[in-house]
C-alpha positions in Angstrom: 27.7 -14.3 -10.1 24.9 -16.7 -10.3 21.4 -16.4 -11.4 19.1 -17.7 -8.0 15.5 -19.4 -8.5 13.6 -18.3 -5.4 10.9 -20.1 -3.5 7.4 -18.4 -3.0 5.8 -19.5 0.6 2.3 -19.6 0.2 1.3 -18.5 4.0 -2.6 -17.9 4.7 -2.1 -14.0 4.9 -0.7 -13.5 1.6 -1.6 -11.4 -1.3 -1.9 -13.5 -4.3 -0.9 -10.8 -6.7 2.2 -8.4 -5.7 4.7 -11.1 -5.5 3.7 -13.1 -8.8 3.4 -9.1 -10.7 7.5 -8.9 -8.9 8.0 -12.1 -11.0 6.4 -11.3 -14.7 3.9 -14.6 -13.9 0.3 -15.3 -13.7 -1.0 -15.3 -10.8 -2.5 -18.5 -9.1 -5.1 -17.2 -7.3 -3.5 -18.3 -4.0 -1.5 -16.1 -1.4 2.1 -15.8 -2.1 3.5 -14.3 1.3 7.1 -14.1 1.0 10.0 -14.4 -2.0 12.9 -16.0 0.4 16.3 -14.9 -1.4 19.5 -16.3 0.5 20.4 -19.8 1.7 18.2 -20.4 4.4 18.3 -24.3 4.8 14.5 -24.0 5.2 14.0 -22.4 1.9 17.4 -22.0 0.3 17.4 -20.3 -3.2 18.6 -22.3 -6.3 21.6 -21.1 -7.9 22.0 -22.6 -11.3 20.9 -26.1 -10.1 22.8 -26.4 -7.1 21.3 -25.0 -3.5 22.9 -21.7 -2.6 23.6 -22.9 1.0 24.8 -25.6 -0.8 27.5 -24.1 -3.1 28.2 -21.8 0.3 29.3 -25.1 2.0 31.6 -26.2 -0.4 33.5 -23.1 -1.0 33.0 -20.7 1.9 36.3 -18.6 1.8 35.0 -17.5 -2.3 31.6 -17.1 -1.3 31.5 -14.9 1.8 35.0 -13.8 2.6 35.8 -13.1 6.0 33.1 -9.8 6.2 30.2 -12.8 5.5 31.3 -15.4 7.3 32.3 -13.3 10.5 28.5 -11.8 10.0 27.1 -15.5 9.8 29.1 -16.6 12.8 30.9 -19.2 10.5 30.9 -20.6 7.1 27.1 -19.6 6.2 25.3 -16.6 4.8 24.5 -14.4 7.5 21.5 -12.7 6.1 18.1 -13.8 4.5 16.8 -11.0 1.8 12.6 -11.6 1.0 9.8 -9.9 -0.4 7.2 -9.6 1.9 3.4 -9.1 1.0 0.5 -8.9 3.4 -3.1 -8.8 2.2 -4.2 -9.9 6.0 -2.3 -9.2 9.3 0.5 -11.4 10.6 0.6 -12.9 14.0 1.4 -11.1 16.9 4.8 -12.1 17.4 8.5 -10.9 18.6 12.4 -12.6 18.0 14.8 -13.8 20.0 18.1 -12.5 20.7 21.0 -14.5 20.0 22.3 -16.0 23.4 18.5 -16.8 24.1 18.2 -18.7 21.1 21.3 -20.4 21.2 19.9 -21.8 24.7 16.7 -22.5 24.0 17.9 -24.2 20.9 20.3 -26.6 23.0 17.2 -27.3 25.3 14.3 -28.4 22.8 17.7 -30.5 20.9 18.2 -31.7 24.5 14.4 -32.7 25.3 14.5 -34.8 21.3 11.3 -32.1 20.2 11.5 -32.8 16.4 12.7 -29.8 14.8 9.4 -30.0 11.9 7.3 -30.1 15.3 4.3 -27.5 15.2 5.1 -26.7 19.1 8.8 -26.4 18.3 9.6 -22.9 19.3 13.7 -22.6 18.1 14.2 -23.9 14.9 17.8 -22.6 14.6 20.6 -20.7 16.7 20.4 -17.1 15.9 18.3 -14.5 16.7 16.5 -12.4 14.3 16.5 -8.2 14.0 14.8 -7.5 11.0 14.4 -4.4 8.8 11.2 -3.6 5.9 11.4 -0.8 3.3 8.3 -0.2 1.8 7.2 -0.7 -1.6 4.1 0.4 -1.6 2.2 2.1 1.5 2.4 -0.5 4.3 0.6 -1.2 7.8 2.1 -2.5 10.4 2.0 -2.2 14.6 5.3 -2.4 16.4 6.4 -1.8 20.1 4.5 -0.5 23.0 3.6 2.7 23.3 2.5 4.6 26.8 0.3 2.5 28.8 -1.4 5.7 29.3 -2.7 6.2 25.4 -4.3 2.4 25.4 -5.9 3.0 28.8 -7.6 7.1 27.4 -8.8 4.9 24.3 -10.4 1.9 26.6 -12.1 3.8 29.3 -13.5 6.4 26.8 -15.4 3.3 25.0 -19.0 2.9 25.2 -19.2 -0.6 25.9 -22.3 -3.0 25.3 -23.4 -4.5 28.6 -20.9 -7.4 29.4 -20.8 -10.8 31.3 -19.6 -10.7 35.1 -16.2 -12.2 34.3 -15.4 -10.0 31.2 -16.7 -6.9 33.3 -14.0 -7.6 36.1 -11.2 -8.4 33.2 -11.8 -5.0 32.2 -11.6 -3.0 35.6 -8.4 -5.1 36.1 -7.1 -4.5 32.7 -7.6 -0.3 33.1 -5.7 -0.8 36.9 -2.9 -2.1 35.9 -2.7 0.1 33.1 -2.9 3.2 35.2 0.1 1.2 37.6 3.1 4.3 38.2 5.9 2.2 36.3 5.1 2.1 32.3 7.2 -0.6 32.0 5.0 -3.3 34.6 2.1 -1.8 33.7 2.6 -3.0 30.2 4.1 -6.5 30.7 0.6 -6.8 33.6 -1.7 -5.9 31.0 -0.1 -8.1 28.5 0.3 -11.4 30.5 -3.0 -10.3 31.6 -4.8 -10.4 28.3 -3.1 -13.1 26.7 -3.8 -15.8 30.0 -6.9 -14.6 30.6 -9.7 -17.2 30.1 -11.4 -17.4 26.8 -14.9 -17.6 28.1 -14.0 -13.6 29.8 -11.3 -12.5 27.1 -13.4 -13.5 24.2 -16.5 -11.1 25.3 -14.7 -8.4 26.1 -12.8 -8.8 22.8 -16.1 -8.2 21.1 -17.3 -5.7 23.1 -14.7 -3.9 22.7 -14.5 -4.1 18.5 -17.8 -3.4 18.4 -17.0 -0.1 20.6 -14.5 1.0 18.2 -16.5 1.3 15.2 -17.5 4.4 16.0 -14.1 5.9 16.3 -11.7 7.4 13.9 -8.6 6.4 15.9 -5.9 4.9 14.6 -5.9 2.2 17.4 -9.6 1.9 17.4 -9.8 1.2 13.5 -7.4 -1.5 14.3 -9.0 -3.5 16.8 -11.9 -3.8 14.5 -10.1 -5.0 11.8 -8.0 -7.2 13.5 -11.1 -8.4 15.4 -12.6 -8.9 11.7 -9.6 -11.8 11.0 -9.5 -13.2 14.7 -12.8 -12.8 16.3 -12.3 -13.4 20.4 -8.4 -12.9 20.0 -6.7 -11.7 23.0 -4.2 -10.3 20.6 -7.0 -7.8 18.9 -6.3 -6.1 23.1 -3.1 -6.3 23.3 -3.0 -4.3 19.7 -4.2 -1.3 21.9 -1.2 -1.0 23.7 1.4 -1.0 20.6 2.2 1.7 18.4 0.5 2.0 15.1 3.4 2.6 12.1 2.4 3.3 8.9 4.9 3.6 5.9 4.8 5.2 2.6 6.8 3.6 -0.2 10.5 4.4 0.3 10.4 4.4 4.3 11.5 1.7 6.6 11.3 0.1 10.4 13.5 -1.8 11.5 12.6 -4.8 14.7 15.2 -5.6 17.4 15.0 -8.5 19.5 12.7 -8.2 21.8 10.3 -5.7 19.6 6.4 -7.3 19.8 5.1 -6.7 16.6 2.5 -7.6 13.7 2.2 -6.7 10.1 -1.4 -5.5 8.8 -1.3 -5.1 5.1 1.5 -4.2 2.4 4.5 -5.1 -0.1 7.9 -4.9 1.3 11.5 -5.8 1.3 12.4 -7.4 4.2 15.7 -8.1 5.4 17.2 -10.0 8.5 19.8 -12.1 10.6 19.3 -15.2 8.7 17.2 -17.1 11.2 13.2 -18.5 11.2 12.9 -18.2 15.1 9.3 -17.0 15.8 8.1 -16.2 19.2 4.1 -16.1 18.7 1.4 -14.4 21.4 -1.9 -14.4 19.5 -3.8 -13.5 16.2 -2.9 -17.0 14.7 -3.7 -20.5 14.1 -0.5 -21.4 14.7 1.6 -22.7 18.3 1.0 -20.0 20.4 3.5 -20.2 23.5 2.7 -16.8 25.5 5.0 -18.2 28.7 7.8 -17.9 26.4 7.0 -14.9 24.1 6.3 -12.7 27.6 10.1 -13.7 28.6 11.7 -12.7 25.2 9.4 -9.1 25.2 10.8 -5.5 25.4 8.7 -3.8 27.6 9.8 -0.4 27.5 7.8 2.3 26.1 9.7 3.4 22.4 8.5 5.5 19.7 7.4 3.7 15.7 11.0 2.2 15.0 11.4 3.9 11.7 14.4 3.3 10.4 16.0 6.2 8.5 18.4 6.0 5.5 22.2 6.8 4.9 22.3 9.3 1.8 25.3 7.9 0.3 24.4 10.3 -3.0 21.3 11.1 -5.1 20.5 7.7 -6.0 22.1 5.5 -3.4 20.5 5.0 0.2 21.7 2.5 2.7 19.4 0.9 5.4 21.3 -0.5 8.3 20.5 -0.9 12.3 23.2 0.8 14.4 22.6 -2.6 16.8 24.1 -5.7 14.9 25.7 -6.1 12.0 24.3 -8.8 10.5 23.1 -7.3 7.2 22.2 -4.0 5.7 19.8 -2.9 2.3 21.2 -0.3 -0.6 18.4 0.5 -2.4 19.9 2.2 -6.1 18.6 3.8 -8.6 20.2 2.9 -11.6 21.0 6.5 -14.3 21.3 5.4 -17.7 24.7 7.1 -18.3 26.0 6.7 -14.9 27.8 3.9 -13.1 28.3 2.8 -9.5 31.1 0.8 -8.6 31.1 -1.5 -5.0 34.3 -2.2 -4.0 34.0 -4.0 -0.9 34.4 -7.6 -1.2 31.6 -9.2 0.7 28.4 -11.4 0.0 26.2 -9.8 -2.0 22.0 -10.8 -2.9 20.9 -8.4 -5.6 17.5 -8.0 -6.4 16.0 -6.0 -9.4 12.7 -3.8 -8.7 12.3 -1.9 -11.7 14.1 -1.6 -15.1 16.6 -3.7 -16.1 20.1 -3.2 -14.8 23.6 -4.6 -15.6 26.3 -6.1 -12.4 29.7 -6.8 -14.1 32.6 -8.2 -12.3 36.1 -9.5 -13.1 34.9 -13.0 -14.0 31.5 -11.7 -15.8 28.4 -10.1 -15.9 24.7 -10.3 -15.5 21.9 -8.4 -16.7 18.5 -8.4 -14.8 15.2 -7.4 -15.5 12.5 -7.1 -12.7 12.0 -9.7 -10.5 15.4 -11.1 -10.8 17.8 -12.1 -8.7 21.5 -13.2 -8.4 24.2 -14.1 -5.6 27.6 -12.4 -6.2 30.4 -13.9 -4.6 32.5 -11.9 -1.7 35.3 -12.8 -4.0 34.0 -10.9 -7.6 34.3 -7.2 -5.9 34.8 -4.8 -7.3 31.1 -5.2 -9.2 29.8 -1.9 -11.1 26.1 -1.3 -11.7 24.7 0.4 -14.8 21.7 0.6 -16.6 18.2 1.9 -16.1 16.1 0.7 -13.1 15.8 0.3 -9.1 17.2 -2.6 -7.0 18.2 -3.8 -3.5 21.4 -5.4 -2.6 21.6 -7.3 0.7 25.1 -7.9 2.4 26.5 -7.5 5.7 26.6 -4.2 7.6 29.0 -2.3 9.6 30.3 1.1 9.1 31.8 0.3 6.0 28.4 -0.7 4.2 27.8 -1.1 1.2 
């Protein structure tokens, strides 16, 4: 087992206490947006001095066995474990799947576009499902809901008197939306809003915000908050048309591929295909390439993707898509007294929450307190937990998790 040193990213919409409270340090009075655990080669964690995609490299067959490295499509960790905390929304964004990535990747290698390059869309092969348990109660909007819910909410505003171009965006926008198949009538009214002309989006935009602060629902409230971040955002729209997911502590969503999506506020864990492939549409300063984020999107009308647990016993849950089997979470609560014993000999990131806990193997043992962290080989199974706490252990899924 080895003790990991994680990197903090310090992205704009981060809260700047949650994460460094995690750790046990002083905050810095910047954001801290993400804890990256796993060995990511844009972030990878430090394990006793040596990179953990590093130490994965030099001994694959110890560190992942065949469960890890069949999950990570060859000798590399196939998942990426963080900690995830928003005090402002995320872009409005959506993943690849994995033979999209793969040939997009080829083509930007292809065309020389520097992989560091802001307009660089595929930094890597693989795509990128992604689950989040909540920590602590947790915002977030994710996959499109009936076109005919955004359209009630539009028409029923009382809108301020608008400019001639934003006026006709608006009676195109509420036609397409009212189109017989849910499916086009959501992909028009997103390509729609999202290549509309600023000088006609941006108007409406705040016509519409300002509409919506006299209502009390849930999509309303977040087009004026959104609108507060990104003023003249086509994104703030295209919020309408998505559902609104919120999570109390202990419940999860899980993104496929194709899911458009955008976190508004909260502290999770996040875990996912080990991958940094972004696909962005709006509500950003960063590259925004709608041409290619309208060609990745799932367009069919779902319901919140909550993700719900596998009891494995009272204090043992397991969090893992049906879809790919790239990774899965336990989340554990540790029973003074009481012991649980893993057996299967796969990759393991192991995160303490609360408490402190004890992992011991055949070759040793480690004892965490919160806000640690350690890798544990595929090949020091069986491990047995004891102690007093809460943790998450990331490792591969598959019927047999964890």
């Amino acid at each position: 087992m080895l003790r990991l040193t994680n990197t903090v990213q310090p992205y704009a919409w981060g809260s700047t206490s949650a994460i460094p409270e995690l750790l046990g340090v002083e905050p810095d009075g910047g954001p801290q947006a993400e804890l990256w655990i796993g060995a990511h080669p844009g972030a990878p964690s430090d394990a006793e001095g040596v990179g953990l995609d590093e130490r994965i490299a030099a001994a694959p067959e110890e560190f992942l066995g065949d469960a890890g490295a069949d999950a990570g499509g060859g000798p590399r960790l196939g998942f990426l474990l963080k900690v995830l905390s928003a005090a402002a929304p995320l872009s409005l964004q959506a993943h690849p799947d994995r033979e999209t990535a793969a040939r997009r990747y080829a083509e930007e290698e292809a065309a020389g576009t520097p992989r560091d390059a802001a307009h660089r869309l595929y930094k890597d092969t693989e795509h990128k499902p992604e689950l989040l348990l909540a920590l602590e109660p947790f915002a977030a909007m994710a996959g499109f809901r009936a076109p005919a819910a955004a359209r009630d909410l539009l028409a029923g505003l009382e809108l301020p008197a608008l400019p001639p171009g934003s006026r006709d965006l608006f009676a195109v926008l509420l036609d397409v939306l009212a189109g017989p198949d849910e499916g086009e009538a959501l992909r028009g009214a997103t390509r729609l809003l999202l290549t509309a002309e600023a000088g006609a989006v941006g108007p409406l935009v705040e016509a519409v915000a300002q509409a919506c602060t006299a209502s009390e629902d849930p999509s309303a409230r977040c087009v004026v908050e959104l609108s507060g971040h990104h003023p003249g955002d086509p994104g703030v729209l295209v919020s309408t048309l998505l559902n609104q997911v919120r999570l109390a502590p202990g419940e999860a969503l899980y993104l496929p591929a194709g899911n458009v999506h955008a976190y508004l506020a909260g502290t999770g864990v996040e875990l996912m295909a080990s991958s940094d492939n972004v696909l962005r549409g709006g509500l950003t300063p960063k590259h925004v390439d709608v041409a290619e984020l309208l060609d990745v999107l799932d367009f069919r009308v779902l319901p919140p993707p909550l993700l719900a647990p596998r009891v494995l016993s009272e204090h043992q849950r397991v969090f893992a898509p049906g879809d790919v089997d790239d990774f899965a979470l336990t989340e554990l609560t540790v029973v003074p007294g009481e012991e649980t014993r893993w057996e299967r000999a796969v990759p393991r990131a192991v995160l303490a929450l609360e408490g402190s806990v004890r992992l011991v193997s055949a070759t040793g043992a480690q004892d965490l307190a919160r806000g640690e962290a350690v890798f544990v080989t595929a090949a020091e199974h069986p491990l047995t937990v004891s102690g007093a706490g809460r943790l998450v252990a990331a490792g591969p899924g598959g019927p047999e998790a964890p």
